[in-house]
C-alpha positions as CSV (number, residue, x, y, z in Angstrom):
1,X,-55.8,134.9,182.1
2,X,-57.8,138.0,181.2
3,X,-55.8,140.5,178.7
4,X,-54.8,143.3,181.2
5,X,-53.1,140.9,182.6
6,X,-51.4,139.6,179.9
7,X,-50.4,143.1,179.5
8,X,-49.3,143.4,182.5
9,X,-46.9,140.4,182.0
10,X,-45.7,141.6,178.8
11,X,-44.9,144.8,179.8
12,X,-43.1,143.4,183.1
13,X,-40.7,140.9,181.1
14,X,-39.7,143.9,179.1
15,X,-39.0,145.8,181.7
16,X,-36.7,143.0,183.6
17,X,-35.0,142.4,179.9
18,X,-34.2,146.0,179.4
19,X,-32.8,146.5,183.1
20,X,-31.0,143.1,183.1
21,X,-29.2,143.8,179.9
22,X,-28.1,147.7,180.6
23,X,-27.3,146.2,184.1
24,X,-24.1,143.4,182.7
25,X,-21.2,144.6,180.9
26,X,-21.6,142.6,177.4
27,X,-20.6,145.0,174.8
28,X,-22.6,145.5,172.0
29,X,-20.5,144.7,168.6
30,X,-21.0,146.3,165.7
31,X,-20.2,147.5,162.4
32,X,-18.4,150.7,161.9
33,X,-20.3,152.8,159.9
34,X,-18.4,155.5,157.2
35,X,-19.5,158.8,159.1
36,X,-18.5,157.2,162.6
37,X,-15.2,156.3,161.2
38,X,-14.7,159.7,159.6
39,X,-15.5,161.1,162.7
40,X,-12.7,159.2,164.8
41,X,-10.3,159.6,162.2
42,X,-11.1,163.6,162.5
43,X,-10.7,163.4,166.3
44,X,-7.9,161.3,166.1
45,X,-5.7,163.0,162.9
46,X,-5.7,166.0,165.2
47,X,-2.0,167.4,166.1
48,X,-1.6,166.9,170.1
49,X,-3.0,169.5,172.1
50,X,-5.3,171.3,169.5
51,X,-7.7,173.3,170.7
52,X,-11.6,171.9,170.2
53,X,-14.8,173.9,170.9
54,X,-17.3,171.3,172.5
55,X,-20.9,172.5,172.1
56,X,-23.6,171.4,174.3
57,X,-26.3,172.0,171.9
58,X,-29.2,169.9,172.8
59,X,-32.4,169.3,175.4
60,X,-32.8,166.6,178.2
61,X,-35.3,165.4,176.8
62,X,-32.6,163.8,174.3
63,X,-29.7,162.8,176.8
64,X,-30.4,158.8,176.7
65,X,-29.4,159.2,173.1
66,X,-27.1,162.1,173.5
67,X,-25.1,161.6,176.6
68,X,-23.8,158.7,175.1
69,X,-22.6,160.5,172.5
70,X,-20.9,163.3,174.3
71,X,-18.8,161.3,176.8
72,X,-17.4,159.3,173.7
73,X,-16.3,162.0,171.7
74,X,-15.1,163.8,175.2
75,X,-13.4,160.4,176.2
76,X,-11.2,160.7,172.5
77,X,-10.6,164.2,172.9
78,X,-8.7,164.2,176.4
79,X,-7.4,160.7,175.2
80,X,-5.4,162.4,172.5
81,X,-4.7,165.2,175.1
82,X,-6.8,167.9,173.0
83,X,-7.7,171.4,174.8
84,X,-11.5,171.6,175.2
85,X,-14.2,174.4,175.5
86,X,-17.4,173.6,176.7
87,X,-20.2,175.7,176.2
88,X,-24.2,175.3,175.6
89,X,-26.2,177.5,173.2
90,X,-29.3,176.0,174.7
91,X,-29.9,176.9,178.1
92,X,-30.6,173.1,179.5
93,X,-27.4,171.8,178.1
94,X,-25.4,174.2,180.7
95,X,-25.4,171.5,183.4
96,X,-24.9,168.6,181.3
97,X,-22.3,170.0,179.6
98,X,-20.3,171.1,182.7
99,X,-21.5,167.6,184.6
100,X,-19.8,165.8,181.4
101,X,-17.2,167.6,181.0
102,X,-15.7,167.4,184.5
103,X,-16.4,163.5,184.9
104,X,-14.4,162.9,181.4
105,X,-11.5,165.1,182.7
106,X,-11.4,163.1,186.6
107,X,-11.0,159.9,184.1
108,X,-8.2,161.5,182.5
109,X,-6.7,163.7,185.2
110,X,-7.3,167.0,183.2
111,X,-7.4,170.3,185.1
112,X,-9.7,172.7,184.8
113,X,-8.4,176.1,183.5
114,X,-5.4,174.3,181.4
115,X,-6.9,171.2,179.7
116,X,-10.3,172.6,179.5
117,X,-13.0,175.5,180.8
118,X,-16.7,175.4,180.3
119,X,-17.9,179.0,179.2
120,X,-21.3,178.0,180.1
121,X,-25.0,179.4,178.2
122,X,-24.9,182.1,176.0
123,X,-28.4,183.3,174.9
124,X,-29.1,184.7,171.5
125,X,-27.2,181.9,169.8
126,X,-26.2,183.8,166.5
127,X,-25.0,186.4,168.3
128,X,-23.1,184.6,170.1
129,X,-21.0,182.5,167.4
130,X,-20.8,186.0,165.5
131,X,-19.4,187.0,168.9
132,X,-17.0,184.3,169.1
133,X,-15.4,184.8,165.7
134,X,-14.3,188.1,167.2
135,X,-13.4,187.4,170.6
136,X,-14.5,184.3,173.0
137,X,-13.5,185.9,176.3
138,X,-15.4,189.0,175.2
139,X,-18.2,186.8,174.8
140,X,-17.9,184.9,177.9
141,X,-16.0,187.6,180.3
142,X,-16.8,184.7,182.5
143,X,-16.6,181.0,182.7
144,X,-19.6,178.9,183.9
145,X,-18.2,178.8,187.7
146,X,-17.7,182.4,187.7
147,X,-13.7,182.6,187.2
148,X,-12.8,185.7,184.8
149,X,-11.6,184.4,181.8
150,X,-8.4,186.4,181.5
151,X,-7.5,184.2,184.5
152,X,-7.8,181.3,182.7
153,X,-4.5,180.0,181.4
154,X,-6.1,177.9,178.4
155,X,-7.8,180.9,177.5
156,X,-4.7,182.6,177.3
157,X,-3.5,181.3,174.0
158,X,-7.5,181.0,172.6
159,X,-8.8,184.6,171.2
160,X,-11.2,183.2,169.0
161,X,-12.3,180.9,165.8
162,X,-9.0,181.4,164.3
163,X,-7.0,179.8,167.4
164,X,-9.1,176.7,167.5
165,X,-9.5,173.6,165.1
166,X,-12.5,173.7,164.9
167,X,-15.9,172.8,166.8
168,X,-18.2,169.7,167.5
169,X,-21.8,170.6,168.1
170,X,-23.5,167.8,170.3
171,X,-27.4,168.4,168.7
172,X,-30.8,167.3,169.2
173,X,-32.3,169.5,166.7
174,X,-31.2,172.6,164.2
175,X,-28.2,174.3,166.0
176,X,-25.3,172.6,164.2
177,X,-26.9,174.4,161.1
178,X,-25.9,178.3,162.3
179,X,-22.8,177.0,163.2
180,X,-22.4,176.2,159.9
181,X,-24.1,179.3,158.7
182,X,-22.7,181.4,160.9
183,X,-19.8,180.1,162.0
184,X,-17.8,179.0,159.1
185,X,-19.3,180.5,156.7
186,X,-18.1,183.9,157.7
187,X,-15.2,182.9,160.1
188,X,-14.2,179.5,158.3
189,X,-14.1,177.4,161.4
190,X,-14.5,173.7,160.9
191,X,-18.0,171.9,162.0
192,X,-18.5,168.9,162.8
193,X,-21.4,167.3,164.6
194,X,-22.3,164.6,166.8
195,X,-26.7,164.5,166.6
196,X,-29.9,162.2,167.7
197,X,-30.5,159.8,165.1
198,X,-33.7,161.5,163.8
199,X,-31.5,164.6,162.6
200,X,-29.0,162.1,160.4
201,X,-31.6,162.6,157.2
202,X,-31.2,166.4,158.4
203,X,-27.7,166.8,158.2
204,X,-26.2,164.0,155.3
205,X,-26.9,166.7,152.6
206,X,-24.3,169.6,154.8
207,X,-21.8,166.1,154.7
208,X,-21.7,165.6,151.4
209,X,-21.5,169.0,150.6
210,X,-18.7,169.2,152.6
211,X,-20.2,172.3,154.9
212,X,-19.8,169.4,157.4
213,X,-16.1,168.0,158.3
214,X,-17.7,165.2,160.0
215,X,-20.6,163.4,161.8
216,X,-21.8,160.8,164.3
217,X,-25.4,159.8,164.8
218,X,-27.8,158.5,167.1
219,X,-27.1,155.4,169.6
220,X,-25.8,153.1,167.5
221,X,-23.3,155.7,166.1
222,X,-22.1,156.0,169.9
223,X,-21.7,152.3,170.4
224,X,-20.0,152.5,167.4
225,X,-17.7,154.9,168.7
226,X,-17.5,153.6,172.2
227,X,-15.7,150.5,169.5
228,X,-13.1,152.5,167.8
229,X,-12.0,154.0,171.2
230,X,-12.1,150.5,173.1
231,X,-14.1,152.3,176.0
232,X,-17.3,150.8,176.7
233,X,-20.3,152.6,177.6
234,X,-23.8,153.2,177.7
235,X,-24.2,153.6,174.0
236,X,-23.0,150.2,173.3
237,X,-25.6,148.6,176.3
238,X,-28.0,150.7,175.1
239,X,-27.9,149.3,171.5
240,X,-27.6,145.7,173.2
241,X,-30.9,146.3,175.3
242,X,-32.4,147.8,172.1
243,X,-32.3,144.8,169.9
244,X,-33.2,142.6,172.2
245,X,-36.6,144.4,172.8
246,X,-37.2,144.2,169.1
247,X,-36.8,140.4,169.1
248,X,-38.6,140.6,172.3
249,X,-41.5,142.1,170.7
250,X,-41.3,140.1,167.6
251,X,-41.5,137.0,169.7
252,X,-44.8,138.6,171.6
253,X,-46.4,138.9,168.7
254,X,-45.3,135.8,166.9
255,X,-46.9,134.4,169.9
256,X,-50.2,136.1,170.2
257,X,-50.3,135.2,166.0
258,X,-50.3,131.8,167.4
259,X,-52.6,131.6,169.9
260,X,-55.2,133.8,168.0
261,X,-55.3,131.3,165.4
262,X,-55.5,128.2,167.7
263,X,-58.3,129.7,169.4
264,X,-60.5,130.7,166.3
265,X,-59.8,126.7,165.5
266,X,-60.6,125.7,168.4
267,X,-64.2,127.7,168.2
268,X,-64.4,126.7,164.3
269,X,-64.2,122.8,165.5
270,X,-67.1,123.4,168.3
């Protein structure tokens, strides 16, 4: 068998392992890491029915690793019967967010309007979470479906920072850092973050500092998560299908090892 095909092969069984394990309902078990468990603890410590600013903060590119994530933290919120505003300072996040959002809330018979809104994009994203601190319906006069926002009844009792607990940026890259800048620095507001795993290194100096309440990372920090709320979900296959390809791979090139060196005896013996 010539090497493309070989290639070919390996490339095929990974594919079939990858599918077959995100495919069954074995949950990956892990660990619970510190910051995951701070996280939930946040989440859950919450009085009944506080208010929470979900930010949609992030690219496609990174929903695998972020969606995951979001539908956790979401899942906990509505769980504990939390109020929730959705919103996206990047303009891709708009439809996930709302997409999200409204799946979560069918799960836990929320209605729109009283249990949650989603605001939708704001551009200019300093601007807008200076705006917020002063007034979120001025802000977003509308909602992302086009409803005023002084007919929403959640909105209602929500003028700005000072009427929510605080806010959970869902980010692929820097925006959880003007939240933090912007947000409570001048308006006090507690941040906390949920972020792709190659932003951890990024953000552990804002947690121990204490500029961030609390944070969850990457895949493995929403299997972890998808633990503490006994809710599986695609982070915990995710993680399952993910160490299975490394021992896949491992095994591959234990393998080649092998028959490299038994050909090059083979030749040495001719």
């Amino acid at each position: 068998m010539n090497k493309v095909h070989s290639r070919h092969l390996a490339f095929a069984g990974l594919f079939i392992l990858v599918t077959a394990l995100m495919l069954i309902r074995i949950q990956f078990k892990a660990f619970i890491s510190p910051d995951t468990q701070n996280m939930f603890d946040y989440i859950d410590g919450l009085p009944e029915g506080s208010a929470i600013i979900i930010s949609f903060d992030h690219e496609a590119s990174s929903l695998p690793e972020m969606k995951p994530l979001g539908l956790a933290i979401l899942r906990h919120a509505f769980a504990k019967n939390h109020k929730l505003i959705g919103l996206a300072l990047l303009a891709e996040g708009t439809g996930i967010g709302y997409r999200q959002m409204q799946q979560t809330a069918k799960e836990y018979q929320k209605e729109y309007g009283i249990d949650y809104v989603f605001l939708g994009f704001k551009p200019q994203y300093i601007a807008a979470i200076l705006s917020m601190g002063e007034s979120i319906q001025s802000t977003f006069p509308e909602d992302y479906l086009g409803n005023p926002s002084s007919e929403l009844q959640l909105l209602d009792q929500i003028h700005n920072y000072s009427s929510v607990v605080g806010v959970v940026s869902l980010a692929d890259g820097s925006l959880t850092t003007h939240w933090m800048e912007y947000g409570r620095a001048r308006y006090g507001i507690e941040v906390s973050a949920a972020v792709a795993a190659a932003m951890i290194t990024t953000y552990d100096p804002y947690l121990a500092s204490g500029q961030l309440r609390a944070m969850v990372g990457g895949l493995r920090g929403a299997a972890e998560y998808e633990q503490l709320i006994q809710r599986g979900g695609s982070g915990g296959r995710g993680m399952l299908a993910q160490s299975f390809s490394h021992l896949y791979v491992i095994a591959l090139i234990i393998i080649g090892n092998v028959v490299y060196f038994k050909s090059r005896r083979k030749d040495a013996s001719k």
